[in-house]
C-alpha positions, 0 to 999 in steps of 0.5 A, spaced: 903 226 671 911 230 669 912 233 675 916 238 671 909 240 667 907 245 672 913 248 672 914 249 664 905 251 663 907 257 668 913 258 664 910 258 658 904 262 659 908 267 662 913 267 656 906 270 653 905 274 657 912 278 656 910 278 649 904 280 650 906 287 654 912 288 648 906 287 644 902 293 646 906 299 645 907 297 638 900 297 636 899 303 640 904 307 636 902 303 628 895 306 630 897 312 633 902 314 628 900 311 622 892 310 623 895 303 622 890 297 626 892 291 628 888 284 628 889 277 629 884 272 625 879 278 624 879 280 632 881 287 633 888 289 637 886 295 638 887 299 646 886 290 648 889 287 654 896 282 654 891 277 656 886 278 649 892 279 646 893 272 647 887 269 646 886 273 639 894 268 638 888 262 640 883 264 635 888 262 629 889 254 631 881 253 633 881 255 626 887 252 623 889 246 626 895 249 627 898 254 633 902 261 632 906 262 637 906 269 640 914 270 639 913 268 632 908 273 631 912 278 634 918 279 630 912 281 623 909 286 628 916 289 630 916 289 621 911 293 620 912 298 625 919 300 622 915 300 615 912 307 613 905 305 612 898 308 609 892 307 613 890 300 614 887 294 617 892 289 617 891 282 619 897 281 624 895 273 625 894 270 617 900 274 615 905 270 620 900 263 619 901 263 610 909 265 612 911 260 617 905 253 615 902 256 609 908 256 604 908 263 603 914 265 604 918 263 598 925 265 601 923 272 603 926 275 609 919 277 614 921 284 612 920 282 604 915 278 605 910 284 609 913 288 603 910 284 597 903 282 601 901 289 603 904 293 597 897 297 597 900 301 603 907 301 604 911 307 603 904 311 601 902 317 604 896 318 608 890 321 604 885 321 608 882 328 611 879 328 617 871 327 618 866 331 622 861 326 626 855 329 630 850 324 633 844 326 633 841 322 640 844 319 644 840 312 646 842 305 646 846 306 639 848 313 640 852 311 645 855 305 643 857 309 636 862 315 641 864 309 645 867 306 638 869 313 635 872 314 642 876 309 643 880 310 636 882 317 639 889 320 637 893 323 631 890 319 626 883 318 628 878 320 622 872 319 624 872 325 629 866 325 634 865 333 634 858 333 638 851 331 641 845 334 639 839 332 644 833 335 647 833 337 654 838 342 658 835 341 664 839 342 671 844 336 671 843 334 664 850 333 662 852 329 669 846 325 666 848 324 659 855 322 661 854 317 667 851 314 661 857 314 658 860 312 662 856 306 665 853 301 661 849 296 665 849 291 659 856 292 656 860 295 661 864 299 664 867 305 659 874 303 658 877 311 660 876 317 663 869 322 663 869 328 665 864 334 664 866 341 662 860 346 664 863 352 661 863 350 655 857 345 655 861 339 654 864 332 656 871 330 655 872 323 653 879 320 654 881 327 650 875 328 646 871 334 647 865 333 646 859 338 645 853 338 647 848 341 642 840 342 645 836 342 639 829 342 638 829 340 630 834 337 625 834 344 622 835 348 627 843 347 629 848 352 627 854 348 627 859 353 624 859 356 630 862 350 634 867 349 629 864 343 626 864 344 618 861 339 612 859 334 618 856 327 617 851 326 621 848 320 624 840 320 626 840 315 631 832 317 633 828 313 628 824 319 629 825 321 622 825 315 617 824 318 609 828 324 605 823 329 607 824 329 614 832 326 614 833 332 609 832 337 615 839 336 617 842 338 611 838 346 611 843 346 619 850 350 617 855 345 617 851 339 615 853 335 609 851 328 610 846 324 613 847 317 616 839 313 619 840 307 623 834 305 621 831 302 615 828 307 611 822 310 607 822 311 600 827 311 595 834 312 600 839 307 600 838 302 605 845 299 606 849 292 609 856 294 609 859 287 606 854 286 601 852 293 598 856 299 600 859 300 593 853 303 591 854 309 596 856 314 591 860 321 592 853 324 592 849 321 596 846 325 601 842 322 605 843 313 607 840 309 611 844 303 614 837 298 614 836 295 621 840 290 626 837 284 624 838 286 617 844 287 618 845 280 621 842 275 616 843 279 609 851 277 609 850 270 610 844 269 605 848 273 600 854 267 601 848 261 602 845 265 595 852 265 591 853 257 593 848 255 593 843 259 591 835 260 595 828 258 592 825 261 598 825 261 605 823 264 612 826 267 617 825 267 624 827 272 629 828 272 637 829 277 639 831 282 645 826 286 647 828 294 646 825 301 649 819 302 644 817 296 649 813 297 656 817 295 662 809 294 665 803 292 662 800 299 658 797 301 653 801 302 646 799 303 639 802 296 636 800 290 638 801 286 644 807 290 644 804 293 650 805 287 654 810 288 659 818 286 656 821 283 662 815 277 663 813 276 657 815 273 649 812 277 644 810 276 638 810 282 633 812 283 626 819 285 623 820 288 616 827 285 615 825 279 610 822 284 606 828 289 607 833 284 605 832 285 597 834 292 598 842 290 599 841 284 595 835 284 590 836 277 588 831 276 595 826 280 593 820 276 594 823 270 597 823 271 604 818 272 609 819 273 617 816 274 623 819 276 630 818 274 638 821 278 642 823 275 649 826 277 655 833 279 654 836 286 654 841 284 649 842 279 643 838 276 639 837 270 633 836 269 627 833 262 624 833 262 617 829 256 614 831 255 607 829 251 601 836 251 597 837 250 589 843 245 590 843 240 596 849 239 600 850 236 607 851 238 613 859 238 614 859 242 607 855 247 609 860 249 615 865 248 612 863 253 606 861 258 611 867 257 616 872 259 610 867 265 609 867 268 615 876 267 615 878 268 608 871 272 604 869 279 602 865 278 608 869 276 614 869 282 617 860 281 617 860 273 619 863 270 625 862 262 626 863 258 632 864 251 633 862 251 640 857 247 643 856 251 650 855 258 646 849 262 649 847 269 648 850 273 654 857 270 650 855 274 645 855 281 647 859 286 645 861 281 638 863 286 633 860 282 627 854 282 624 852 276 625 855 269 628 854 262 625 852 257 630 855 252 626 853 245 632 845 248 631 846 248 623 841 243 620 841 240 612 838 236 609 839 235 601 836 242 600 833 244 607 837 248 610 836 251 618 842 256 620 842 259 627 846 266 626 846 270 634 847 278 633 849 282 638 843 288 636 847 293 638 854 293 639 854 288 632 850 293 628 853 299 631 860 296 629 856 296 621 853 304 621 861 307 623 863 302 616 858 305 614 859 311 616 866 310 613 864 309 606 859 315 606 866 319 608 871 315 603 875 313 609 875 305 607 881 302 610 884 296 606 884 289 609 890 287 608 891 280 606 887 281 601 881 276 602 883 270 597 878 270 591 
């Protein structure tokens, strides 16, 4: 061994470091200042650490064979944050790998160079008004959807978490509500600072006031009276799944639209951001952003379908147990469901393989599906078994879906490891809604089997505030813009 090697791999790493750190309050200022949000191959920036800004540089030669250095992506940030820029999230990693391996950079200078590739943005005005949210519950998906308005918090947020709506009030109710906030058994620590407002019957939240509102109905709340005007509302009870009962929230003052995060009875929209949010439309009222597991597996069978078209199929999901669930054997109207979560697998139903034609028709009546719940609080699987209309391999197959997940329309939905040691707990607090296991993938001709992994909570929740996003009009450009 180099005798010298130690020396020059501290030397290195630490070179990384000190780009990293001078990294940080660049990102901080383009997202303060701009609404400007930075990433590298698909992973956000955005209030991370100097090591995860490192690992995110790492991301670009797993993938393309080739490295980006942090002091040659740095002098691209240092562009962009002298740039006057509209609201956009802008892929920091694949801009500087075309320009310096890619044979982008026809002889620009990196300042020309970011001018040409993100025209939509540069020297334009920010449009965007700010929105109104109000979470109606406060459970699993509650929570995580304020610690994902939360964490965006500044000058330029858009999505401007303005309150909570529970039942309850009893003594030590906000203490409560925001302990579980703040502590989080499955996915952490929250990254900031809680504290609870008595007087006004709130909790602060690294400079967000949050108010709490205790109601006994949808229609029941004057939000005026707190400020809150033209709100969008995001029902995260699954109390109320059709037009009637989600059209209470629209008689409460200061209400103009309604978000479920469940799938939806009737005639409302039920949708999978990536695959048909453009049918939101300026006057829909009421949406629905369908179910964690339909948001899972939709966006890759769309790419399976748009490749290589599908017969038919089954999908199988493992799924983590949830609360509907008993901790201990009792009694509970669905079946076997009251069997006790912790020590037993279950099997149950799952309306997601039906519910997969209503983001994407061209798989009504092709899919069935069925579910085991198993012992775990968070992650589950997806097993897709499908008969295709063209016959592939294996390699081609991964190959197809690796380039989906990098350079598509559906890159911000579909991740793709090539790990061999990938198991569930390695996937909690993913942000997509779905991840390809492209070493369990099975071809043969035209039978395919697809493992795609979901974090059922953090992952879907990431898709309701798109979403959420689109009912507002607040689509940010992703930037460069996927290739065709």
């Amino acid at each position: 061994m180099n005798p010298s090697q130690p020396d020059q791999t501290l030397q290195s790493w630490q070179e990384r470091q000190e780009y990293a750190e001078l990294m940080q309050p660049l990102l901080g200022k383009l997202y303060r200042n701009q609404g400007v949000e930075i990433l590298v191959y698909g992973r956000s920036l955005l209030n991370v650490s100097t090591i995860n800004i490192i690992k995110a540089h790492r991301l670009i030669r797993r993938h393309e064979g080739q490295k980006i250095r942090l002091r040659e992506s740095f002098p691209f940030l240092q562009a962009l944050a002298e740039m006057k820029l509209s609201p956009a999230r802008i892929d920091l990693g694949k801009l500087a790998y075309a320009y310096i391996h890619g044979n982008k950079a026809d002889g620009l200078s990196v300042e020309d160079y970011l001018r040409r590739e993100l025209a939509d943005v540069v020297d334009k005005d920010d449009s965007i008004a700010p929105q109104d949210v109000v979470l109606y519950g406060f459970g699993r998906i509650g929570r995580l959807l304020a610690r994902l308005m939360i964490e965006r918090n500044g000058s330029n947020n858009k999505m401007r978490l303005r309150a909570i709506v529970v039942r309850g009030g009893r003594d030590g109710d906000l203490e409560k509500r925001a302990s579980l906030l703040r502590r989080d058994s499955v996915h952490g620590q929250f990254n900031g600072s809680i504290t609870v407002d008595h007087e006004n019957s709130a909790i602060k939240a690294n400079g967000t006031s949050i108010q709490v509102i205790y109601s006994n109905g949808p229609d029941q709340v004057d939000y005026t009276q707190y400020g809150i005007n033209d709100a969008l509302v995001i029902d995260n009870t699954g109390i109320w799944k059709d037009e009637e009962g989600l059209g209470l929230h629209l008689k409460s003052k200061g209400v103009k639209k309604v978000l479920l995060t469940a799938p939806s009875k009737g005639d409302i929209k039920n949708i999978v951001y990536g695959v048909n949010h453009d049918d939101i439309t300026a006057d829909d009222a009421i949406v629905s952003a369908a179910s964690c597991t339909t948001n899972a597996i939709t966006p890759v069978l769309k790419a399976i379908y748009d490749e290589y078209g599908i017969k038919n199929g089954h999908v199988e999901t493992v799924h983590s147990y949830t609360n509907d669930q008993n901790l201990i054997d009792n009694y509970h109207k669905a079946d076997r469901r009251g069997r006790s979560a912790p020590l037993n697998m279950v099997i149950t139903s799952t309306g997601a393989a039906k519910a997969v034609a209503k983001a994407l028709p061209a798989m009504k009546g092709k899919l069935t599906g069925n579910a085991i719940r198993v012992p775990t609080p968070n992650v589950s699987m997806a097993i897709l078994n499908l008969n295709l209309e063209k016959a592939t391999d294996r390699d081609a197959m991964n190959e197809y879906l690796r380039k989906v997940a990098l350079h598509s329309e559906l890159e911000g939905q579909i991740d793709y490891t090539a790990s061999t040691e990938m198991v569930s707990t390695d996937l909690v607090g993913s942000r997509y809604a779905g991840v390809v296991d492209s070493q369990a993938t099975i071809v043969d001709e035209d039978r395919a089997v697809l493992y795609v992994w979901y974090d059922n909570e953090f992952g879907y929740s990431c898709q309701v505030m798109k979403v959420a996003e689109k009912m507002a009009g607040h689509e940010m450009p992703m930037l460069p813009k996927a290739k065709a």
